[in-house]
N, C-alpha and C positions, 0 to 999 in steps of 0.2 A: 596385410592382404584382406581384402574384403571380400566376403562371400554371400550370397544371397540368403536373406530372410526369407521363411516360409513357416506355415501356419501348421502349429501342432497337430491340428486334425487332421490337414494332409497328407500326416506322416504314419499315423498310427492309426489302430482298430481300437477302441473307449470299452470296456465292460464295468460293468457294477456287478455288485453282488447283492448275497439276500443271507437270512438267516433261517434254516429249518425249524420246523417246531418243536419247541421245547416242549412240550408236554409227550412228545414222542423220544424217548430215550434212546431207543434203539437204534435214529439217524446219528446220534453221537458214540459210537462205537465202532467206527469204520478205520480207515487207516489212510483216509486223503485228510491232507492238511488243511484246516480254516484258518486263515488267516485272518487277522484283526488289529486295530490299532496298537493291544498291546504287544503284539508280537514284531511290531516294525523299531525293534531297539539297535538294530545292523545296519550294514550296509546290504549286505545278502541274504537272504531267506531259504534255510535248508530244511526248515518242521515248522513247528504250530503247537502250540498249547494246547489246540481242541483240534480232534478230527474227525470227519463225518464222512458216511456211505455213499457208495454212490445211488442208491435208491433216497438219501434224502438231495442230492443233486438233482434229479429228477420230478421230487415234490415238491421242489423249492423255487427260491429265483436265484438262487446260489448256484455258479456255473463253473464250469473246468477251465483256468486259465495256462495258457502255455508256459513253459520255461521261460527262460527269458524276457521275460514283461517286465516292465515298471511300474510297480505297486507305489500308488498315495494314498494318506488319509485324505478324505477331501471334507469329513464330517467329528467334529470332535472339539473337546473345549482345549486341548495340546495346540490346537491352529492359532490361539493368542499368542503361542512365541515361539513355534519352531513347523516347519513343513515337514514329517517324517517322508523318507524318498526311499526305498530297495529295490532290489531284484531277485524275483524267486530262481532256483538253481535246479525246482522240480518242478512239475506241474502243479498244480493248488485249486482249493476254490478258497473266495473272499468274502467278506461280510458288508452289507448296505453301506457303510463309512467309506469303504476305500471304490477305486478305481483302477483299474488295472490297463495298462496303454502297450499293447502288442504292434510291433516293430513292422509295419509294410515291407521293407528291403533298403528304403533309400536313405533309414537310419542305424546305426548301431543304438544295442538296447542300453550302454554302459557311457554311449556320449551322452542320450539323452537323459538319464537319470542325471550326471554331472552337471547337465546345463538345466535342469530342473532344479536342484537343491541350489545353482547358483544365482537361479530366479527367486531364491524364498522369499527375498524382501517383497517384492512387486506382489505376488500371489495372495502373500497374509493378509496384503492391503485389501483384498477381493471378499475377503471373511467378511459373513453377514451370521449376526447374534439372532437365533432364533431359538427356536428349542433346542438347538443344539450348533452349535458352532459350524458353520461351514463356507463353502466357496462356491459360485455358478460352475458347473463345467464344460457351458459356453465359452468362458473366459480363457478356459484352459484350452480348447478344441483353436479359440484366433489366437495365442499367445505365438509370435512368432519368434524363433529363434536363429540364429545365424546356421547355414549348413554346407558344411566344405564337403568334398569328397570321403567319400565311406574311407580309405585307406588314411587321412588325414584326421577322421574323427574318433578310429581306433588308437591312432597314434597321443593323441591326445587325451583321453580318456585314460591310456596306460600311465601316461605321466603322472594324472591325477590322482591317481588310483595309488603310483607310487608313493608322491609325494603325503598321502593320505594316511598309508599304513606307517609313514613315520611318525604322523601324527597320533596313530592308537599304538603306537609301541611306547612314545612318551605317557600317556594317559595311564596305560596297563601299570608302568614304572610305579606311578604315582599307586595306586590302588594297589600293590606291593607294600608301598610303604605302610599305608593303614593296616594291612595285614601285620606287617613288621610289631609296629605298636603293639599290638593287642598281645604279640607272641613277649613281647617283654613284656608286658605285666602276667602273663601266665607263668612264665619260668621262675618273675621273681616270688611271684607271690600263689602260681596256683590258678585254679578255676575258683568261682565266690563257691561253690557246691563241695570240692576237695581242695581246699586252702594248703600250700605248701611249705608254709611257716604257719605260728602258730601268732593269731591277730585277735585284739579286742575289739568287739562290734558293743556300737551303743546306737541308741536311738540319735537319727540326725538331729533333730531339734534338740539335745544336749550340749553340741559342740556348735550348731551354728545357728545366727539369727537368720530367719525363715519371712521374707516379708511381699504380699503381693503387691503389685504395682496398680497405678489410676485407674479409674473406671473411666473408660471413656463418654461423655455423654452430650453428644451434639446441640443437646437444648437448650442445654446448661453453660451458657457463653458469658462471661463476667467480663470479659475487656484485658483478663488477665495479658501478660506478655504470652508468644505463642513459642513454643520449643521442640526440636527432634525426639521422637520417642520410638523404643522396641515394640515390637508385638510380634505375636508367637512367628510371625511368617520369616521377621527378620533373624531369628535362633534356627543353627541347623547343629549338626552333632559336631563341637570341635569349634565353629565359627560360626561366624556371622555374614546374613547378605543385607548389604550398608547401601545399595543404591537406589531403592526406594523406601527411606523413612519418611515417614509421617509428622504433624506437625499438630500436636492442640497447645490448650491455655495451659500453665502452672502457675500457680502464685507463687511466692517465696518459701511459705510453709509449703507449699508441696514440693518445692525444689528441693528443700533439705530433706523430704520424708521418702521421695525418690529419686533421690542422684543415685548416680553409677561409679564407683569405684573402682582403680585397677586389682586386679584380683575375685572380684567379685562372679559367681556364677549364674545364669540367667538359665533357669528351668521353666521348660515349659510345662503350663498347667493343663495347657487342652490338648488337640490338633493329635500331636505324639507326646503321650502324656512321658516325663522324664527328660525328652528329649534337652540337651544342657551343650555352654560352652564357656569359657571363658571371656573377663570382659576386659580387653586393657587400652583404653581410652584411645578404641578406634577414632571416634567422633566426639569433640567436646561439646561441652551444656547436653549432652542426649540423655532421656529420662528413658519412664519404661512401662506401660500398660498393664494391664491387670492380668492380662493373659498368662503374665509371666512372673515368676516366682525370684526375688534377688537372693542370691543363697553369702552371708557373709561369714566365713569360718573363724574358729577359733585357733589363731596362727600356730597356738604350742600345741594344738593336736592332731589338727590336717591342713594340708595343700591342695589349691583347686586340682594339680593336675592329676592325682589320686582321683580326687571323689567324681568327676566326670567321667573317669575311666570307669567306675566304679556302677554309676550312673549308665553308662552303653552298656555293660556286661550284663545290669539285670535287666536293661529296657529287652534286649536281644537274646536272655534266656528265659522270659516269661515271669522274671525276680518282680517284676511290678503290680502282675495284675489281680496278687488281693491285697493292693491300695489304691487301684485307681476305681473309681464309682462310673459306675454306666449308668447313664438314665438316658437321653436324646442323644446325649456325646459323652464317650469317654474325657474325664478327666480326673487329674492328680491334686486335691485340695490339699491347704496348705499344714490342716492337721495332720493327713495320713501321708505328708510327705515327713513330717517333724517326728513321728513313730517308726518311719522306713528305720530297718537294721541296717547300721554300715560297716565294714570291716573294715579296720584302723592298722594298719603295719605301724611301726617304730613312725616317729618324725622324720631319721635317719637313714631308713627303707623308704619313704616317699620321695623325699629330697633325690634320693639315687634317680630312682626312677624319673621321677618329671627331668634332672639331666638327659638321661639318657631319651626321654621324649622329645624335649629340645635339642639337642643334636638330627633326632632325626625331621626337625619340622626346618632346620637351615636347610635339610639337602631336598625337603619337599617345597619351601622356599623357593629355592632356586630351581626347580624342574618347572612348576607353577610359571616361573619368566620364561622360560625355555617353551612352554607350550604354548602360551600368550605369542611369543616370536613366532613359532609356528602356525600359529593361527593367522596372524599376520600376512605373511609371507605366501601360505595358502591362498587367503582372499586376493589376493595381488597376483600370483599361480594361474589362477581361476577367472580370472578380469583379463588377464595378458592372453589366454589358450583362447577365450570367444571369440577375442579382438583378431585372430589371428598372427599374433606377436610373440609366438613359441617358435 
């Protein structure tokens, strides 16, 4: 069924927002929500991280938006790969970033947000790099979109909406599991603060060789052959993101001084100083930047899936930060990581443990394809409901 295109402006009332002055404290002490890019992590908007008076509504350019709106970022550097879209469930004010698009009658507020996030691609292409990432909101006002009757675009909106929450109940699953992990290395072995067996800690650089990776240096072009390499961006806690590596020179002696091994740990030195995962020959010939630290153990005393675990527990209990040096940016050099204390269970007690890790990284394995399907199957959902073909 085809139904007629009409221009977003037509449909909706546009506000912006402002931010009160900060040197005036007492506009931050009120009990109306501000809303801000960082608070757009949902689908819906119930609070706010910060709230402000209605006397700084008043001395501001921050204004009271209705329920039911559809709140964008329209300004931020998040606009490189993701459109944030919600809808408040109270009344709110908003800060200069976003926009807020109030419903004239011949939309519902919950089709339009869905046919909004399902425009992300087209809109992101509208970002212009200025001092701060954004998009015209001319572009948004002609953006036209299909529009069926109001009782046809509740209906579909519900669908979405279903099919949606199945998809944050797989996702929740997943983020269970990580919690899971962390509860099995407490039961076996304790918090690193009250250890539940009793463990010998030595300095890391006793058990393992500790080596930073290439300097990267653009000027410095030899003809050498050119190879995939890590850097801090591609290391997150646990894994790795493989789809945009990098490519410089290595000669042969740098191939042997920086190859990658399976088992080997990739610690980052800056960015999130600690932050660590394992390496097991995701990608072949990939080397590895200076950014990041190759950790290679000694096999009769520990296991990478220990010391990473080991690794999250002090990044996330503060265990790091009298080794990491602050000057311009935090970072983790390669002395006072080879000094860090580490707590060593049995060979015996690790081994248990990285099983019992590996069982649960099959069952997150396999939710991972199951989301992936979903997501799929969404986008195809979401193409089929515009089209009129629900």
């Amino acid at each position: 069924m085809r139904w007629p295109k009409v221009p977003v402006g037509e449909l909706v009332y546009i506000q912006g927002g402002g931010t009160p002055s900060k040197a005036n404290e007492a506009f931050f002490s009120g009990t109306i929500p501000w809303v801000t890019p960082k608070d757009m992590k949902s689908w819906f908007i119930f609070d706010s991280e910060m709230h402000i008076t209605s006397s700084a509504i008043e001395q501001s350019a921050a204004k009271m938006i209705d329920a039911s709106s559809v709140l964008l970022v329209v300004r931020s550097g998040i606009l490189k790969h993701t459109l944030p879209v919600a809808i408040n469930t109270v009344p709110i004010a908003i800060n200069q970033d976003m926009k807020a698009l109030t419903c004239k009658g011949r939309i519902d507020p919950h089709y339009l947000a869905r046919i909004l996030k399902s425009s992300e691609g087209e809109i992101l292409t509208w970002t212009r790099a200025t001092t701060a990432d954004n998009f015209p909101i001319e572009r948004l006002r002609s953006l036209e979109i299909p529009l069926p009757p109001l009782s046809e675009q509740r209906r579909i909106a519900a669908t979405l909406d279903e099919a949606d929450a199945l998809r944050a109940k797989r996702r929740a699953a997943l983020a269970k599991l990580d919690e899971m992990a962390q509860a099995i290395f407490v039961e076996m072995f304790g918090s690193l603060q009250n250890p539940r067996i009793t463990m010998n800690t030595r300095s890391f650089g006793s058990f393992a060789d500790i080596k930073l990776g290439k300097m990267l240096d653009k000027k410095r072009q030899l003809g050498q052959p050119k190879f995939l390499y890590l850097r801090n961006a591609n290391v997150r806690w646990f894994d790795f993101q493989l789809d945009d590596l990098y490519q410089m020179e290595f000669s042969a002696e740098e191939r042997s001084q920086y190859s990658l091994a399976r088992g080997d740990i990739l610690i980052c030195e800056g960015g999130e100083p600690g932050r660590a995962a394992i390496w097991k020959g995701q990608v072949a010939n990939c080397y590895y930047q200076k950014a990041l630290h190759r950790v290679r153990l000694d096999p009769e005393l520990a296991i990478p899936e220990n010391i990473v675990w080991v690794m999250w527990l002090l990044a996330k209990d503060s265990g790091l930060k009298d080794h990491v040096t602050i000057s311009t940016i935090a970072h983790l050099t390669k002395e006072k990581l080879e000094r860090l204390t580490i707590p060593l269970p049995t060979l015996n007690e690790q081994r248990m443990f990285a099983r019992r890790i590996a069982d649960l990284e099959k069952i997150k394995t396999s939710l991972n394809r199951a989301c992936d399907g979903l997501d799929f199957l969404f986008a195809s959902l979401q193409h089929r409901a515009f089209r009129g073909e629900l």
